[in-house]
N, C-alpha and C positions, 0 to 999 in steps of 0.2 A: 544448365545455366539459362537462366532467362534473359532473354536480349528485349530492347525498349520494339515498340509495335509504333505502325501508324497509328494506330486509335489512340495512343496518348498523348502524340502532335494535335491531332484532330479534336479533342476533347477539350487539348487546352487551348487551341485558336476557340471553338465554342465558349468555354470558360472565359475567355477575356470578352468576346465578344458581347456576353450577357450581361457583365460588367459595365460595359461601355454604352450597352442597348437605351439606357435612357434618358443619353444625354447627345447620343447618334441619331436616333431614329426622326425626332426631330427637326433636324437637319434635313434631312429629306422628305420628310415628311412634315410641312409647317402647317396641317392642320391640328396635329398630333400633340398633343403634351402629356409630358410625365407628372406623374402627381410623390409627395415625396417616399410614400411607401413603395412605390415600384422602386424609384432610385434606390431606396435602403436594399428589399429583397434582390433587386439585379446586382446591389454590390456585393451583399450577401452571398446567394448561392453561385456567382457567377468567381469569386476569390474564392468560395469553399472546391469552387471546382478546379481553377487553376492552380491551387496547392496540391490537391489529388494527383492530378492531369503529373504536373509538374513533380512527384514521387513517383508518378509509376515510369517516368521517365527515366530518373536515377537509379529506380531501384523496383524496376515489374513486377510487382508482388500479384496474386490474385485477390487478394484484398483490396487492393485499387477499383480493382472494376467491381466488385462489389459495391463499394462505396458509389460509384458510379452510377449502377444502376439506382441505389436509391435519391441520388440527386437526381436522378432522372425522371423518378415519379415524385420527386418533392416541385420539381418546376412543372410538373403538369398539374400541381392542384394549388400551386402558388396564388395562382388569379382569384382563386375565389377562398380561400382561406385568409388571405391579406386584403380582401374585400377590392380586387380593382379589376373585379372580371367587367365593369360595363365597360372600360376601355378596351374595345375588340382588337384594337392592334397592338396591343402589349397583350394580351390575354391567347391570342395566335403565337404572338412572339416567344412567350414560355415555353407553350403547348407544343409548338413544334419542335423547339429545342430540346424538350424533356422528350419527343419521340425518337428524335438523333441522336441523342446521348444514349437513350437506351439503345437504339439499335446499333450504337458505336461499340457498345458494351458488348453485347451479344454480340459480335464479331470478333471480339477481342476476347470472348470466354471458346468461341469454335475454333479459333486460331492458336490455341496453346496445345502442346503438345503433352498428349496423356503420360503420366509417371508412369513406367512399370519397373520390375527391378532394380536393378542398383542407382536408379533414378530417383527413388522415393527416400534414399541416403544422405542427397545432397542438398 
């Protein structure tokens, strides 16, 4: 039986956060502004993640973190595919996001516990 991990608490506080990132950062940062393509992509991958986040919660599949890891290298090339890599603090912002989520993943793919016999049944 799979029980829910920290990394999919973890992932989904990230996942809201990234959501929230362009309309936050600002706020602390008033030199800073969001241009609307970051808002779309932060709502974007930042709700594709808290849906994820938010099933492997309910239901820990290893599918999850799969999914994971590839949200996790979709926000490390966000900036420059959605063209807003010359904003260096939203461009950090992804980048180090997509390195946390990946390495939130890889933790949560070393933390499951190997099927062997009548494990591989249920």
């Amino acid at each position: 039986m799979n029980e829910p991990r920290w990394q999919n608490w973890l992932s989904l506080i990230l996942g809201i956060y990234i959501a929230a990132a362009p309309w936050v950062v600002p706020i602390f940062l008033p030199q800073t502004s969001a241009s609307t393509m970051i808002e779309v992509a932060g709502s974007i991958a930042g709700l594709a993640l808290a849906i994820v986040s938010m099933s492997g919660i309910f239901d820990p599949e290893i599918w999850t973190d799969w999914v994971k890891v590839l949200l996790g290298m979709v926000l490390l090339v966000i900036p420059w595919v959605a063209d807003f890599s010359d904003n260096i603090t939203f461009t950090y912002n992804f980048v180090l996001a997509g390195m946390v989520l990946i390495i939130i993943s890889g933790l949560a793919f070393a933390s499951r516990r190997p099927k062997i016999g009548r494990d591989w049944q249920e």
